[in-house]
Jmol script that loads the backbone (N, CA, C; Angstrom):
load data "model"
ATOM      1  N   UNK A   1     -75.164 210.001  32.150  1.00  0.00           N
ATOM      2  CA  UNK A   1     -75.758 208.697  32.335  1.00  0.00           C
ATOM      3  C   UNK A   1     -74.962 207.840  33.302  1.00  0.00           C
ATOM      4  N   UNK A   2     -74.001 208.241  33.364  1.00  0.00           N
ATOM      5  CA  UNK A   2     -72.954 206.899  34.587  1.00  0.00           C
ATOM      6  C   UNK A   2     -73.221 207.399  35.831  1.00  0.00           C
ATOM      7  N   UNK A   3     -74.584 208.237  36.481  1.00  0.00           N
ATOM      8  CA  UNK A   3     -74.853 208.236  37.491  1.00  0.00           C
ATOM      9  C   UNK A   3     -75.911 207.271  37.601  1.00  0.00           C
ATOM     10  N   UNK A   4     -76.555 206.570  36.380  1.00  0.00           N
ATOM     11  CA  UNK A   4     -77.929 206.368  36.622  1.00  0.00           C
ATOM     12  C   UNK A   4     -77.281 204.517  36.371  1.00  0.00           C
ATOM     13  N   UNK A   5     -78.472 203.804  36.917  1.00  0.00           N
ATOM     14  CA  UNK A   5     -78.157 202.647  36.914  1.00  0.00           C
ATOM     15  C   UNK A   5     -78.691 202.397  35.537  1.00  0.00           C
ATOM     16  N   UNK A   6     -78.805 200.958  35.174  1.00  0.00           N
ATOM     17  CA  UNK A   6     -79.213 200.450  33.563  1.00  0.00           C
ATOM     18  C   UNK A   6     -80.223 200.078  34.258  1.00  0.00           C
ATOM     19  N   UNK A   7     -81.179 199.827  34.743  1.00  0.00           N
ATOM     20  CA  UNK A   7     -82.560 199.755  34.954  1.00  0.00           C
ATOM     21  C   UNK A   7     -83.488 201.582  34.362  1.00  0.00           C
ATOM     22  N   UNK A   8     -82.409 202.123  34.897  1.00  0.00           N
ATOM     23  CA  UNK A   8     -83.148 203.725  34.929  1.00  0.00           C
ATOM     24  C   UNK A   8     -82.597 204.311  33.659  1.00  0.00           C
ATOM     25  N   UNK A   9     -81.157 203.731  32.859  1.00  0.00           N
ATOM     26  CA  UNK A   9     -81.274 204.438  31.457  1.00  0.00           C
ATOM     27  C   UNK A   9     -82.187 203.695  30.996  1.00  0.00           C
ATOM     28  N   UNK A  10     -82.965 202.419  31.057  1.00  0.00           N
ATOM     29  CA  UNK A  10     -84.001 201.825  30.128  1.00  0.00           C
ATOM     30  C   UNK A  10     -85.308 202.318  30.205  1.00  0.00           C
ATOM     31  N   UNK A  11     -85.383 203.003  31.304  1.00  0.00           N
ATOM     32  CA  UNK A  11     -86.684 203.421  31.974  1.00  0.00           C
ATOM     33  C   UNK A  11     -86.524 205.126  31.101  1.00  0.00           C
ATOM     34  N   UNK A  12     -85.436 205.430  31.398  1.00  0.00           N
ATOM     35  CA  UNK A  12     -85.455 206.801  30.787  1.00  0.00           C
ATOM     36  C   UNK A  12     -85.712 206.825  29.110  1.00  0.00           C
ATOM     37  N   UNK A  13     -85.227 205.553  28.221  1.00  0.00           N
ATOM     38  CA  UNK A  13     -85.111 205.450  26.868  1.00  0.00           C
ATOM     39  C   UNK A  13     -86.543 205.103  26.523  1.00  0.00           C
ATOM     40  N   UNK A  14     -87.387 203.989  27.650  1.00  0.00           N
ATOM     41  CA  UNK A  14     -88.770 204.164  27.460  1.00  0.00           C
ATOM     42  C   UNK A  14     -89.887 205.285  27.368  1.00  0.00           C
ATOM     43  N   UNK A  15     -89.601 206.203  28.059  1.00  0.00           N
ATOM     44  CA  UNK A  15     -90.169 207.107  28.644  1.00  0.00           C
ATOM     45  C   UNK A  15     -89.858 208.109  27.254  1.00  0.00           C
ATOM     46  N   UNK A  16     -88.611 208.537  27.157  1.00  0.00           N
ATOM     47  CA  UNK A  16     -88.344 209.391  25.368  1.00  0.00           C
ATOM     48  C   UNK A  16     -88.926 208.749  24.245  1.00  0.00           C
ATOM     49  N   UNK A  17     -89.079 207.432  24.283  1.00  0.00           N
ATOM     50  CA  UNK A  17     -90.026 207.279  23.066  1.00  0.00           C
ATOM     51  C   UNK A  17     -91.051 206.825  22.885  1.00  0.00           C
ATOM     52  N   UNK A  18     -91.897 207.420  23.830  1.00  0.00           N
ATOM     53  CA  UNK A  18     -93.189 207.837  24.362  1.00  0.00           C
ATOM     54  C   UNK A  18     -94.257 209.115  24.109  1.00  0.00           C
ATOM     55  N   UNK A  19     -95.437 208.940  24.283  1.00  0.00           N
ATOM     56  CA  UNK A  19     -96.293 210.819  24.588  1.00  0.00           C
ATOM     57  C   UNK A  19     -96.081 210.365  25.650  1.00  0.00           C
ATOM     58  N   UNK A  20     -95.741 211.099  26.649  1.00  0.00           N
ATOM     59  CA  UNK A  20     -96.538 210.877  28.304  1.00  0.00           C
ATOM     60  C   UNK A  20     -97.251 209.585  28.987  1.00  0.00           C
ATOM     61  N   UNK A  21     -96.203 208.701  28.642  1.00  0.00           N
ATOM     62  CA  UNK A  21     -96.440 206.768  29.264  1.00  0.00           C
ATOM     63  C   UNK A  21     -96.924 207.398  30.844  1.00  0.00           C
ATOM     64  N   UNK A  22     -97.930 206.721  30.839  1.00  0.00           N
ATOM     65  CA  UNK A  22     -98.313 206.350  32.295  1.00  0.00           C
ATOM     66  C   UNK A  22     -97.475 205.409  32.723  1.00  0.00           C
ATOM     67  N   UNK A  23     -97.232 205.348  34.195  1.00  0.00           N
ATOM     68  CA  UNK A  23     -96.375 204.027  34.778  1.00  0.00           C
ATOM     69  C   UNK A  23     -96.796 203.091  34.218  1.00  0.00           C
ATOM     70  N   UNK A  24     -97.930 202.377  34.407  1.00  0.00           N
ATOM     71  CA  UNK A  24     -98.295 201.462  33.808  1.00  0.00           C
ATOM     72  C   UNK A  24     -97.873 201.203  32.203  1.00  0.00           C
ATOM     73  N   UNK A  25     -98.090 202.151  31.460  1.00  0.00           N
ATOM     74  CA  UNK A  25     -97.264 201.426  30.543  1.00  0.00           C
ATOM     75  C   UNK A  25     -95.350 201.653  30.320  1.00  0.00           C
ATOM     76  N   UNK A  26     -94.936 202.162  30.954  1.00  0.00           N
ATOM     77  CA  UNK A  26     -93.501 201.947  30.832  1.00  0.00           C
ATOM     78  C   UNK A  26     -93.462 200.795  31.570  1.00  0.00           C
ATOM     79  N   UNK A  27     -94.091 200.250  32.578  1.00  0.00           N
ATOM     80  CA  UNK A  27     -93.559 199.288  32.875  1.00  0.00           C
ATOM     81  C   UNK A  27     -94.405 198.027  32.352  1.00  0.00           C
ATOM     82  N   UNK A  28     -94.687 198.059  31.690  1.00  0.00           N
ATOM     83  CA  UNK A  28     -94.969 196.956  30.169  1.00  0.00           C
ATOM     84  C   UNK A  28     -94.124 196.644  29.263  1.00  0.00           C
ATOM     85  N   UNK A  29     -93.415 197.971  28.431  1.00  0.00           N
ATOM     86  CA  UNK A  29     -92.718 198.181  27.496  1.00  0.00           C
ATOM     87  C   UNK A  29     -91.385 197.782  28.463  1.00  0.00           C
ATOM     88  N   UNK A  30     -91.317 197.833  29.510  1.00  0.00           N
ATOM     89  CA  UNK A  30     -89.895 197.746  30.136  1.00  0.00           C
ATOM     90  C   UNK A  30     -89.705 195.883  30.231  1.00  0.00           C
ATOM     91  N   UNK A  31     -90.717 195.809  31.144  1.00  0.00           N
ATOM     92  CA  UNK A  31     -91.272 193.897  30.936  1.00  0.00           C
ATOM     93  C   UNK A  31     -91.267 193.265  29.922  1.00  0.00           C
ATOM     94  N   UNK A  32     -91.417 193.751  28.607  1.00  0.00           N
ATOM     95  CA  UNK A  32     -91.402 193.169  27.045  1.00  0.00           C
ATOM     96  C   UNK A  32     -90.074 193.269  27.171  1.00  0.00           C
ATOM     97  N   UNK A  33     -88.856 193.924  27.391  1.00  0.00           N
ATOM     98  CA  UNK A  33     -88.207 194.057  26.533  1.00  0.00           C
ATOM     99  C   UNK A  33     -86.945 192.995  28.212  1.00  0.00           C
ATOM    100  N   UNK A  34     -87.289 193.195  29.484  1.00  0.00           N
ATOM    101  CA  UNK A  34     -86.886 191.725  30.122  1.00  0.00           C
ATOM    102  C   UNK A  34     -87.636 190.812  30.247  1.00  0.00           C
ATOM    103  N   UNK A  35     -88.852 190.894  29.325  1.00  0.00           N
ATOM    104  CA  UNK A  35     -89.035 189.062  29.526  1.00  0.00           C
ATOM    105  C   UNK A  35     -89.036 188.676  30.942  1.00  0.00           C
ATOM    106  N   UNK A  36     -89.617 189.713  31.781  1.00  0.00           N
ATOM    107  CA  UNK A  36     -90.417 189.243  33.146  1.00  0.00           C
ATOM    108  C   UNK A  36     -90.917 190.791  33.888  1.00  0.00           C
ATOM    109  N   UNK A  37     -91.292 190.004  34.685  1.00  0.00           N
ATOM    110  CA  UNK A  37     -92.458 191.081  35.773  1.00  0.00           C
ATOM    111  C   UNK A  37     -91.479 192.018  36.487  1.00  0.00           C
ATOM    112  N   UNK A  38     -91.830 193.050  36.013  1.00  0.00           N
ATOM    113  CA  UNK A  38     -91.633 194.177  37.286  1.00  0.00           C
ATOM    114  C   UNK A  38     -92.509 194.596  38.666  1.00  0.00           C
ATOM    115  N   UNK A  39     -91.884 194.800  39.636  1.00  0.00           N
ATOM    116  CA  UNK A  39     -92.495 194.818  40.704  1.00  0.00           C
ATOM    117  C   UNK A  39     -93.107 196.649  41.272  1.00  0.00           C
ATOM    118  N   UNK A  40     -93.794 197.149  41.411  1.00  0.00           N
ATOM    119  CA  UNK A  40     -93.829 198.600  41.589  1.00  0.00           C
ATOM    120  C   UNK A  40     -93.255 198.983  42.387  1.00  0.00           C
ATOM    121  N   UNK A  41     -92.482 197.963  43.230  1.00  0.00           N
ATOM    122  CA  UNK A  41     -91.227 198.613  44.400  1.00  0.00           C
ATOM    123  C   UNK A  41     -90.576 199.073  43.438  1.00  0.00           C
ATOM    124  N   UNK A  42     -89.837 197.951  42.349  1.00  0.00           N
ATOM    125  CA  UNK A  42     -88.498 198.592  41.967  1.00  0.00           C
ATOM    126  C   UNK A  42     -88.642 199.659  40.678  1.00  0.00           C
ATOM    127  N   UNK A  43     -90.060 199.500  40.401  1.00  0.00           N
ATOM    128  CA  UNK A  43     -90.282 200.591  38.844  1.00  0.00           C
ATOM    129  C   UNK A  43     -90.662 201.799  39.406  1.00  0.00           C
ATOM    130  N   UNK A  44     -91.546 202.465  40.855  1.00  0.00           N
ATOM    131  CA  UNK A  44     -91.584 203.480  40.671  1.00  0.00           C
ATOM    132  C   UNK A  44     -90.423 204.278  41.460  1.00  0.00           C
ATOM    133  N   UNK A  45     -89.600 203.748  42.666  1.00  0.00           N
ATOM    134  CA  UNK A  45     -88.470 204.495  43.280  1.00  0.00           C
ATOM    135  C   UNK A  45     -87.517 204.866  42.293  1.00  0.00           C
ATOM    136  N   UNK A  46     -87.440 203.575  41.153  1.00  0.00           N
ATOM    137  CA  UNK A  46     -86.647 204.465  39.967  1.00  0.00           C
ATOM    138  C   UNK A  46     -87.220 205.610  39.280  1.00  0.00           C
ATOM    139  N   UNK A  47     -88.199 205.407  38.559  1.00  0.00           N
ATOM    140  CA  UNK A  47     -88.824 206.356  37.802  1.00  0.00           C
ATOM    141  C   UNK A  47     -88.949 208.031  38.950  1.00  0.00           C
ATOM    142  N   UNK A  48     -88.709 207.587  40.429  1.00  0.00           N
ATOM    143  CA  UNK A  48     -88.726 209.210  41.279  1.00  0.00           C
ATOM    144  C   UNK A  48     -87.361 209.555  41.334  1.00  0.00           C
ATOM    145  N   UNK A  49     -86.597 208.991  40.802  1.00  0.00           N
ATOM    146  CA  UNK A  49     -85.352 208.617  41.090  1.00  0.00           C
ATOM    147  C   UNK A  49     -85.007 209.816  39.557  1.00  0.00           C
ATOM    148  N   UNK A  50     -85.770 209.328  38.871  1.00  0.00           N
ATOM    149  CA  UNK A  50     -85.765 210.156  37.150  1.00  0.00           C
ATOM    150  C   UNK A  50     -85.871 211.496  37.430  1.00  0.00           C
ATOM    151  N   UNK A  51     -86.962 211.669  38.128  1.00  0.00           N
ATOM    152  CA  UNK A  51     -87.846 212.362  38.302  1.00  0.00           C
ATOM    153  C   UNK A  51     -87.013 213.786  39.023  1.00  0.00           C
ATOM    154  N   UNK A  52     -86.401 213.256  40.051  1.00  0.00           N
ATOM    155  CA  UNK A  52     -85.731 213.881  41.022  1.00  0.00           C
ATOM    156  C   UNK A  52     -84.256 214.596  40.215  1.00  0.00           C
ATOM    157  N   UNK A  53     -83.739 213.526  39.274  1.00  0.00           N
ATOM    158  CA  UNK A  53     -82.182 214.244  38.636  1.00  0.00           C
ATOM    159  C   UNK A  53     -82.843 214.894  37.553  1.00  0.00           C
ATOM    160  N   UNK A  54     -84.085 215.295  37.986  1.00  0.00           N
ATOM    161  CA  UNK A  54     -84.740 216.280  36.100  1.00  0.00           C
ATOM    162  C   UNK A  54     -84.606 215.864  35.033  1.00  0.00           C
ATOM    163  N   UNK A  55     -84.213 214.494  34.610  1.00  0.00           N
ATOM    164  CA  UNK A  55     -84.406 213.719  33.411  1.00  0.00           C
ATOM    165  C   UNK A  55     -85.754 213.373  33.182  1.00  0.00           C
ATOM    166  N   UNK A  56     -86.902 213.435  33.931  1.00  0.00           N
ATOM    167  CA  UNK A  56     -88.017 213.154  33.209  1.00  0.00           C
ATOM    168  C   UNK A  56     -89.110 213.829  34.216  1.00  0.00           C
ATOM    169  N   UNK A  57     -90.130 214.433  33.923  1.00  0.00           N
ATOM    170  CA  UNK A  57     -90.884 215.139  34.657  1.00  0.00           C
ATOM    171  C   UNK A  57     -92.713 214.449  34.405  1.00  0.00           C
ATOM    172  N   UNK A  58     -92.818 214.718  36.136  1.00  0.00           N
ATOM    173  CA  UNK A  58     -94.187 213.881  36.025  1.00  0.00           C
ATOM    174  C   UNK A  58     -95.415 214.214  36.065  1.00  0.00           C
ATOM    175  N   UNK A  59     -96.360 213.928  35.877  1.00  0.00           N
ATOM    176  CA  UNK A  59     -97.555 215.105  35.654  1.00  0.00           C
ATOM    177  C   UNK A  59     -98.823 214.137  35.758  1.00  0.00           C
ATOM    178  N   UNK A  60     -99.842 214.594  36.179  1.00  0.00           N
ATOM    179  CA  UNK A  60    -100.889 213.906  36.554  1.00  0.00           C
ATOM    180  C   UNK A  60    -102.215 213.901  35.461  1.00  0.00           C
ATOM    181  N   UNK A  61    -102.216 212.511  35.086  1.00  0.00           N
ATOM    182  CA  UNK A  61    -103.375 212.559  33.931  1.00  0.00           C
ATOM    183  C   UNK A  61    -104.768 212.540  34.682  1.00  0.00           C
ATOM    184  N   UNK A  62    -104.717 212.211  35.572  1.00  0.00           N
ATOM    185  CA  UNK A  62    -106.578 212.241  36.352  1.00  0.00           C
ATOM    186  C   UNK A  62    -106.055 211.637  37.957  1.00  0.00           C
ATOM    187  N   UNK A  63    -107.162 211.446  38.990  1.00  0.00           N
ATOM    188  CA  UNK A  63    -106.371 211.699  40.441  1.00  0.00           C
ATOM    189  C   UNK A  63    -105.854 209.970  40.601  1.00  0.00           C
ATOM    190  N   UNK A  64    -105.892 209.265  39.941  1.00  0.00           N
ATOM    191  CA  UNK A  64    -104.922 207.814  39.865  1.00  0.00           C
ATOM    192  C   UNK A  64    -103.745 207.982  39.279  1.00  0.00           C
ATOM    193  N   UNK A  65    -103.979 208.583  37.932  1.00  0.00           N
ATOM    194  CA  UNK A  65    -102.753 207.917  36.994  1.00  0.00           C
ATOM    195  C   UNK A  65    -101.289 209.295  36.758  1.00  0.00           C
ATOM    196  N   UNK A  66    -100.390 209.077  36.882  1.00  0.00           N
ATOM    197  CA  UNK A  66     -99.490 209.651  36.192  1.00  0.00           C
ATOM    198  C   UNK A  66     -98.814 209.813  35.101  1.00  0.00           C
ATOM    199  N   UNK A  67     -98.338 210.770  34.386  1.00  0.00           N
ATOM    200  CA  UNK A  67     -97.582 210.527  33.277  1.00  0.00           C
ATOM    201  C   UNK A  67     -96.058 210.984  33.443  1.00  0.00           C
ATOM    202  N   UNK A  68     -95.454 210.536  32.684  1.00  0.00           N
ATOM    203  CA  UNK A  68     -94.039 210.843  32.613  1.00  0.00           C
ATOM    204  C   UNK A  68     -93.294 211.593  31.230  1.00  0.00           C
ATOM    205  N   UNK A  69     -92.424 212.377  30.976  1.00  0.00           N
ATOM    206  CA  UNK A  69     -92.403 212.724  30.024  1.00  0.00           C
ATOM    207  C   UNK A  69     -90.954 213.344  29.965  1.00  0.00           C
ATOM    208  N   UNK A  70     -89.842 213.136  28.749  1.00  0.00           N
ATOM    209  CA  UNK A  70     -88.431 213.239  29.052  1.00  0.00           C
ATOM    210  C   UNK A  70     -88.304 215.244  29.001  1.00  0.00           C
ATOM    211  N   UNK A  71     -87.620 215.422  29.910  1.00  0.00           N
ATOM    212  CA  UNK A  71     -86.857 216.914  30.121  1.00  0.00           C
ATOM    213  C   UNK A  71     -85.784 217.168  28.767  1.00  0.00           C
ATOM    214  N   UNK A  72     -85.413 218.373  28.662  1.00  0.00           N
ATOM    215  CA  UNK A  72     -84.652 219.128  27.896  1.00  0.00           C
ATOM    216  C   UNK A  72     -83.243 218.242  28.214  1.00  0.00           C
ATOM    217  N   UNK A  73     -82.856 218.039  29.301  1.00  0.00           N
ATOM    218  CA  UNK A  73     -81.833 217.206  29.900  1.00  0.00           C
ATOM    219  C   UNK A  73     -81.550 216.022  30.129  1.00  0.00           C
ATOM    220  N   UNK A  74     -82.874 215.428  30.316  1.00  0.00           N
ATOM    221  CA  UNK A  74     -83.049 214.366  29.800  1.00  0.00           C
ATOM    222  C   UNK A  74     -82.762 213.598  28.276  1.00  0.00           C
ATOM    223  N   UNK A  75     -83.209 214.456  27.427  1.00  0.00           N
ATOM    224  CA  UNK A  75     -82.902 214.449  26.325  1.00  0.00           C
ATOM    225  C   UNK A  75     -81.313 214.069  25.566  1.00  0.00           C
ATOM    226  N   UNK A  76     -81.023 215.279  26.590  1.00  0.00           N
ATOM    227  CA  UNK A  76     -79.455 215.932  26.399  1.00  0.00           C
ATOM    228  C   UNK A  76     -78.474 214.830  26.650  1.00  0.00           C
ATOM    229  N   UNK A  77     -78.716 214.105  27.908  1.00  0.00           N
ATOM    230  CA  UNK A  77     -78.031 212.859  28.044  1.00  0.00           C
ATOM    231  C   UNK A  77     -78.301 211.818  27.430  1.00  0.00           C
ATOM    232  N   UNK A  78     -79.335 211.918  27.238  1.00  0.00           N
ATOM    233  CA  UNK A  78     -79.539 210.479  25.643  1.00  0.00           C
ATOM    234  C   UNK A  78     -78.482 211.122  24.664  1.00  0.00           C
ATOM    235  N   UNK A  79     -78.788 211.847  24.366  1.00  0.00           N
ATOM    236  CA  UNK A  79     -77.966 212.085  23.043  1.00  0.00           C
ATOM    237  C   UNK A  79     -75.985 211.952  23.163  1.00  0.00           C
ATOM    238  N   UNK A  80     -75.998 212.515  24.223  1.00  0.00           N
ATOM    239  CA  UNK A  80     -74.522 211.922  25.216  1.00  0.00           C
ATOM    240  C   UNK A  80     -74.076 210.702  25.092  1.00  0.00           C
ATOM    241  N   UNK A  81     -74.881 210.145  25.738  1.00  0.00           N
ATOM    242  CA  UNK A  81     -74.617 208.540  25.817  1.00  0.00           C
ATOM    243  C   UNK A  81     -74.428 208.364  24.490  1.00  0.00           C
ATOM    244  N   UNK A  82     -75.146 208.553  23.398  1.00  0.00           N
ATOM    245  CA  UNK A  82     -75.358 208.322  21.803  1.00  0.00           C
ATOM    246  C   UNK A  82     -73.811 208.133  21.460  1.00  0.00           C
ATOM    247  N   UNK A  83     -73.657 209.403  21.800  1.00  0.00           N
ATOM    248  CA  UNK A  83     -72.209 209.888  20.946  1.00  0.00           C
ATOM    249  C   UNK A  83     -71.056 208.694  21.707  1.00  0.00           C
ATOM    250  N   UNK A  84     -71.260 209.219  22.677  1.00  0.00           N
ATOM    251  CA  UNK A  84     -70.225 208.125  23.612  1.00  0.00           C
ATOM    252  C   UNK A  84     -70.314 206.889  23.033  1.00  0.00           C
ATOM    253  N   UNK A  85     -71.134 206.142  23.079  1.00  0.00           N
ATOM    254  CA  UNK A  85     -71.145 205.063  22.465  1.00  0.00           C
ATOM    255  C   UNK A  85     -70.684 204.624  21.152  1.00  0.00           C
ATOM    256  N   UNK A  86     -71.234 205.417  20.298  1.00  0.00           N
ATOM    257  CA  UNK A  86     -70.548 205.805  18.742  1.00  0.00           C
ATOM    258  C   UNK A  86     -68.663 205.769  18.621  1.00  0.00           C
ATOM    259  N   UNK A  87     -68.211 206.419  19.417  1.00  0.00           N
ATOM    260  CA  UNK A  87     -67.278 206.360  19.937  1.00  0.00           C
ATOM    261  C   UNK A  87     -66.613 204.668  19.943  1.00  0.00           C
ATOM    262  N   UNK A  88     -67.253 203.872  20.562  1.00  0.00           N
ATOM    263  CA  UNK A  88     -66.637 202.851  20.452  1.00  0.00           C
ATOM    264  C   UNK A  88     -67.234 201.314  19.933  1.00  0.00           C
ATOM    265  N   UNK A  89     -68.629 202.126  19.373  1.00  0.00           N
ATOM    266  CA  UNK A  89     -69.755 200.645  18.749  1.00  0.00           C
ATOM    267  C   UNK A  89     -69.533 201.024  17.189  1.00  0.00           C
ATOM    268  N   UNK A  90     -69.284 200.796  16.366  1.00  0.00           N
ATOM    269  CA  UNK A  90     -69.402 200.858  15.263  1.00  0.00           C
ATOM    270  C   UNK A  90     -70.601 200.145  14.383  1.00  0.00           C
ATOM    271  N   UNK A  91     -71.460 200.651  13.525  1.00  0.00           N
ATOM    272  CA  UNK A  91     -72.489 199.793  12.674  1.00  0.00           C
ATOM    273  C   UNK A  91     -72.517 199.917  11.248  1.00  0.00           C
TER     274      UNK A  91
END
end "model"
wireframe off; spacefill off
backbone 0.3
color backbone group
């Protein structure tokens, strides 16, 4: 994860707890959770950005829409970060 910026681990944490979010809705769920508008400049170069380090793979629901959906590796680094964090957040 310390390659990816915090726009794109949020985008990636959206996307895992998801079926197959269309852009459109990750970048809803991403907007709820900053409390303002995302622009499709900066939501989809990230999300190819996902796409590209094999953390999340994209797939076409009909000839408009896309879906997104987290990789084996994707995964793998969530759960990374998890631990890492655990490491020094206590609850």
């Amino acid at each position: 994860m310390h390659d990816l910026t915090g726009f794109q681990r949020d985008l990636l944490y959206v996307i895992a707890g998801a079926d197959q979010p269309s852009g459109q809705n990750v970048k809803e769920e991403v907007e709820q959770y900053y409390s303002s508008e995302i622009n499709h400049g900066r939501l989809y170069p990230n999300l190819d950005t996902l796409v590209n380090k094999e953390l999340v793979e994209k797939g076409q629901l009909d000839r408009r829409t896309n879906y997104y959906a987290i990789t084996e590796d994707g995964r793998q680094r969530i759960d990374e970060r998890r631990e890492w964090e655990e490491k020094y957040v206590e609850f």
